[in-house]
Each structure stands twice: as C-alpha cells, then as structure tokens.
C-alpha positions in Angstrom: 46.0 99.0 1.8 48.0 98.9 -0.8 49.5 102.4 -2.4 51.1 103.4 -5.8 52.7 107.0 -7.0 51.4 108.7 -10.5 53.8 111.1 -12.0 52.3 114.0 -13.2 53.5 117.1 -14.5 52.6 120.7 -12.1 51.9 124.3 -14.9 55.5 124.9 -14.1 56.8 122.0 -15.4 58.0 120.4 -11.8 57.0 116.5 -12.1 54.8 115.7 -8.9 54.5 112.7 -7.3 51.0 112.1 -5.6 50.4 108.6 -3.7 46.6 107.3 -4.9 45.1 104.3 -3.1 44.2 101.1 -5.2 40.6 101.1 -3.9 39.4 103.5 -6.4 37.5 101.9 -9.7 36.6 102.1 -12.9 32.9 102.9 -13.9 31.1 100.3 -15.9 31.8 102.0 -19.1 34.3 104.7 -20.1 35.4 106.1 -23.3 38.5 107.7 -23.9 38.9 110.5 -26.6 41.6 110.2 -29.4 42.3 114.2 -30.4 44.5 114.6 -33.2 46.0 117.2 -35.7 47.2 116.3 -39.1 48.6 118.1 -42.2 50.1 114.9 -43.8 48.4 111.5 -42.1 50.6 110.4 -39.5 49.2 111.8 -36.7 46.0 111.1 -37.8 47.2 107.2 -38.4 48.5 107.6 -35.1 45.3 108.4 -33.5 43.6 105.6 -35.3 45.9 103.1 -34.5 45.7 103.9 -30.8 41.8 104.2 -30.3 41.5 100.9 -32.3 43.6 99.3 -29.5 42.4 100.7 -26.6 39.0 98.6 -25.8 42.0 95.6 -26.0 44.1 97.1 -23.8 42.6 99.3 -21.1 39.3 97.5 -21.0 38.9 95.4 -17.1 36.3 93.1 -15.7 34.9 95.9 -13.7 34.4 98.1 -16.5 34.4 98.3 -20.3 36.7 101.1 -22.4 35.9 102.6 -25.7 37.5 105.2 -27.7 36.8 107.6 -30.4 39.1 109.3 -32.7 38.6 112.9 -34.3 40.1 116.0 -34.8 40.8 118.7 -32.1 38.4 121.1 -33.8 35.8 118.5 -34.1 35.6 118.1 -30.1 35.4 121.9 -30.0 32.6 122.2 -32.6 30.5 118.9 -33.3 31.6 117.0 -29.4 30.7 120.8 -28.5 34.1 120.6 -26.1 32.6 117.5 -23.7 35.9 117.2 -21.8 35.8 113.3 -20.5 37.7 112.6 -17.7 40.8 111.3 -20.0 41.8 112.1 -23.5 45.0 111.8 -25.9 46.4 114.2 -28.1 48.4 113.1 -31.0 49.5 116.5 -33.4 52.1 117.8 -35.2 52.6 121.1 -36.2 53.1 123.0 -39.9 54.6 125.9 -41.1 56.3 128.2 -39.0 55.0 126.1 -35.9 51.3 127.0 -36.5 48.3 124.4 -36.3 47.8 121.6 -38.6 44.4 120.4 -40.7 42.2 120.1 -38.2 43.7 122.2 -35.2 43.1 125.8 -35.9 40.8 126.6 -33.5 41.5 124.5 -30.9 45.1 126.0 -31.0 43.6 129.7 -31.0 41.6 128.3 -27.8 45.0 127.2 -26.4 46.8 130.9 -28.0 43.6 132.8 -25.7 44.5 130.2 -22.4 48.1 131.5 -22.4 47.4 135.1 -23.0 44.7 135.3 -20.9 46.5 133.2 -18.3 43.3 131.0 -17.6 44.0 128.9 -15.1 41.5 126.1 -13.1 39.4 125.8 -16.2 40.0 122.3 -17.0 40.4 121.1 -14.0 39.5 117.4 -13.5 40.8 116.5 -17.1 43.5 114.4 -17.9 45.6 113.8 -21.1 48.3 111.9 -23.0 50.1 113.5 -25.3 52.7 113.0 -28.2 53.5 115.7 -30.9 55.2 115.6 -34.0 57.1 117.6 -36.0 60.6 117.6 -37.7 63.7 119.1 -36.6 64.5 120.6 -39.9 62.5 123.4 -38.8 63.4 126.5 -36.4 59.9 126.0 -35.5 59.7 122.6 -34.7 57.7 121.6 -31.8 55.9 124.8 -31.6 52.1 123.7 -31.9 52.8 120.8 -29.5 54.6 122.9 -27.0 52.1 125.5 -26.6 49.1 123.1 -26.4 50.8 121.2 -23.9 51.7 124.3 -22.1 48.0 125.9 -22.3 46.3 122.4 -21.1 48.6 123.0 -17.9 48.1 126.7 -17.3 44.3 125.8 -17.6 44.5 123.3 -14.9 44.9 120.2 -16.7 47.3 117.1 -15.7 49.5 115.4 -18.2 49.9 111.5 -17.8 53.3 110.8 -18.7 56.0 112.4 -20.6 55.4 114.5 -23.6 56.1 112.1 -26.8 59.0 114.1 -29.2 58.4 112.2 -32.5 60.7 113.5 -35.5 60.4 113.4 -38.8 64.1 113.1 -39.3 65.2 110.4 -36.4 67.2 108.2 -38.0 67.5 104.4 -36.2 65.8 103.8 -33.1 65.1 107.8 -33.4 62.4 107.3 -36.6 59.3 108.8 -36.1 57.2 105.4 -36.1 59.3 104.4 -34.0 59.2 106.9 -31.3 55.5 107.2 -31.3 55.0 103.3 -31.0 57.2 103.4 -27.8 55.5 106.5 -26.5 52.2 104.2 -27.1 53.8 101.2 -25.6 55.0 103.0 -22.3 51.8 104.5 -21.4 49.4 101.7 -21.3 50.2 101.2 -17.5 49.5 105.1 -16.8 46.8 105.1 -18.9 45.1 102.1 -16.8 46.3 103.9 -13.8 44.3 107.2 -14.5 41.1 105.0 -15.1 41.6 103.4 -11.5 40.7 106.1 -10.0 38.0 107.4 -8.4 37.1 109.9 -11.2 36.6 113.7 -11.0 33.3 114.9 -10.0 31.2 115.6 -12.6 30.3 119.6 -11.5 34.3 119.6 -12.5 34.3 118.1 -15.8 30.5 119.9 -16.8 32.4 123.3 -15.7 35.3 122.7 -18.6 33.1 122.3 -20.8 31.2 125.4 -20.2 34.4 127.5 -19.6 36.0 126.2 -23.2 32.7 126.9 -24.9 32.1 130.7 -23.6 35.9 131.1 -24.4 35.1 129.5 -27.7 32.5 131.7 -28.5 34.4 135.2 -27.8 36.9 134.1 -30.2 34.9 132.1 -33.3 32.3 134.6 -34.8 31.0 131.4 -36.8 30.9 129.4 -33.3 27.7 128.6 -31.7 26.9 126.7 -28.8 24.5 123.6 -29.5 20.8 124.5 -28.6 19.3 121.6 -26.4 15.7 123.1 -27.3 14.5 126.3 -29.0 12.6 127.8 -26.1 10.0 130.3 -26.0 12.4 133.1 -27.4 13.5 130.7 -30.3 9.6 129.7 -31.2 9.3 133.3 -31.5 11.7 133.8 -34.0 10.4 131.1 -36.1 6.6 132.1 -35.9 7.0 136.4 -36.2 8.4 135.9 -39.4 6.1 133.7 -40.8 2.9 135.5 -39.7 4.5 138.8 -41.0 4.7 137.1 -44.2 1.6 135.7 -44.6 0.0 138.8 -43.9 2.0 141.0 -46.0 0.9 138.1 -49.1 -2.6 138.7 -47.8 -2.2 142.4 -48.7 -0.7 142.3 -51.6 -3.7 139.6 -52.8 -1.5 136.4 -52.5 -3.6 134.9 -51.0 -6.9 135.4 -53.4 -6.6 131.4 -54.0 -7.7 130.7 -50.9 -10.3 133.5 -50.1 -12.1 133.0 -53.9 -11.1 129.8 -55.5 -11.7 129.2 -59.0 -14.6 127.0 -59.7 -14.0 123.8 -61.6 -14.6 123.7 -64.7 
C-alpha cells in the first residue's frame, strides 16, 4: 500500500507532516467553496477565476467537483456558515489592515476566535488561502494574517503555504503573478485533500453550529435560519392577528360583515 506525506500547518505555525494512505476516496460529488474579500476586484477576480477552473481540474472518475464563489460574509449569513470539508480563501485587506467589502463580519468572527482563544471549533475543515495587500502599507497583510491565524487557533488545517500577493511586486513579484503561481502549485494538494477519506459529518455539522452561536453573540442583526416556525412561531403569527380582529370588532370594524348593506 502505497503512502504519501501532506504538509500542513499545526496553530503554532510548526509545518507537520502526517503520512495518509491512497485508499481513501472521493465521494461522488463535492463542492468546494471559493471565500473571498474585495475592496477593489482582484480578489474577487481571483476567486472567480479559480472556482471557474476547478470542476476542470480537481474533478476524477470517481467523483465529480463543483465550486461556488461568494463573499466571506455571505457564507456566514445566506450559506448560514455550512463549513464543507474544503474551502479557499482569497482576501486582501484595506485601511489600516481592517476587512475589506465583504469581510466585516467574518473578520470580527475571526477578531472573537483569537480573543476568546477558541480552539477545536472547526475541526474537520480544511482551507487554501492566499491574501493580498500591498507593502506600501505598515499594515499590510493584517486582515490575512489574523484570519489565517484564527482558522488555526479554531482547529482548522491549512493546505499549503499562505499566498503573499503584493500590489507593488515588480517582475516575477506582480501581484497576478504571484496569485497565479499560488493557484498553479496547489492543484496537487488540493486533489490530495479530496482523496481522503473525509471528516465525519458530526465534525463538520458541529462548526457550523459553533460559528453560528458565536455569530449570533456578536451580530445583533444576525439570525440563525428557521428550518420551520414551530408551535411557538405559529403563535406569534396567530395572537396578533386574533387580537386585532377582535379589537376591530369592538370598535365596529367589522359592521360589514355582521349587517351588510342591501343592494340596491
């Protein structure tokens, strides 16, 4: 049996090495989530570009891969944080190293990990990542760096090296260029992550759970997504409405219905 090392990155930063076996596959169908951040465009080309390619690239004969792109706070509020097993991160930052378009939240969820020192809560997720920024800045990197760093503390792995694209490389140091060779160098450890035998889904379910209750304490306008009203919500909905058809019946509202007017 034939045995092959993934690199991966520990919390601390030390780069593991852990041997997987070859005998793990790929479920029939697997989609892979494009996360991006973006105060100009490019990391939000970025992200295009790369889930465009992806059914190309990744997909096997075992098993089909699909990916969507959106924002980071669009897979906290409308994919309601539903970690899949593998997802890529492609953001820059803006300002004095604060979130870009798009990121806000998801970086205050990230701020919250690090404080709170949250760790285990994603376990059983992977990610890619590549940020952007430009070295002009004292703050340049910031947002990427503590995203990275919060997606580790929580329990997270990282597939490959963290992509460093600058908006003032010169040469072989341009930004496009960086990011395309970051893409082109982790095809194979992409592939590799989707070999294996994936996480069990109590893992993946708890992520999403943990990142939505954290979610919650912080957002006042975030709500988790009701599968079904319930007998409570029904209640809510019909109290109101009987109070207010009886207070129009009071007040002779309602004397339409009791005494209609004859036709003429």
């Amino acid at each position: 049996e034939r045995e092959r090392e993934r690199e991966r990155e520990s919390a601390t930063g030390t780069l593991l090495v852990e041997n997987k076996s070859e005998s793990a596959t790929m479920s029939q169908r697997e989609e892979i989530l494009v996360l991006y951040g973006s105060q100009t465009g490019n990391s939000e080309q970025a992200a295009i570009d790369l889930a465009e390619k992806i059914p190309d690239k990744l997909s096997v004969d075992t098993g089909v891969v699909t990916a969507r792109h959106m924002q980071l706070d669009d897979f906290l509020e409308i994919e309601r944080a539903k970690w899949p097993r593998l997802v890529v991160i492609i953001t820059s930052s803006y300002g004095v190293g604060q979130a870009p378009l798009g990121c806000y939240k998801f970086r205050a969820l990230c701020d919250a990990i690090i404080e709170r020192r949250l760790s285990g809560m994603l376990e059983g997720v992977s990610y890619a990542m590549c940020g952007l920024g430009d070295s002009k800045y004292t703050t340049f990197f910031q947002n990427p760096s503590t995203i990275n760093a919060a997606l580790l503390a929580a329990g997270a792995w990282r597939v490959g090296l963290l992509g460093k694209a600058d908006a003032s490389g010169e040469g072989e140091d341009e930004q496009a260029k960086v990011i395309q060779r970051w893409v082109d160098t982790h095809w194979t450890k992409l592939a590799r992550v989707l070999a294996e035998d994936p996480p069990a889904p109590e893992k993946l379910e708890r992520a999403q759970k943990k990142t939505l209750v954290l979610c919650e304490e912080l957002f006042e306008d975030f709500s988790p997504k009701k599968m079904g009203l319930g007998f409570g919500g029904m209640m809510t909905i019909i109290v109101p409405m009987i109070l207010a058809v009886l207070g129009a019946f009071l007040c002779g509202k309602l004397d339409f219905i009791l005494k209609p007017k004859e036709l003429a």
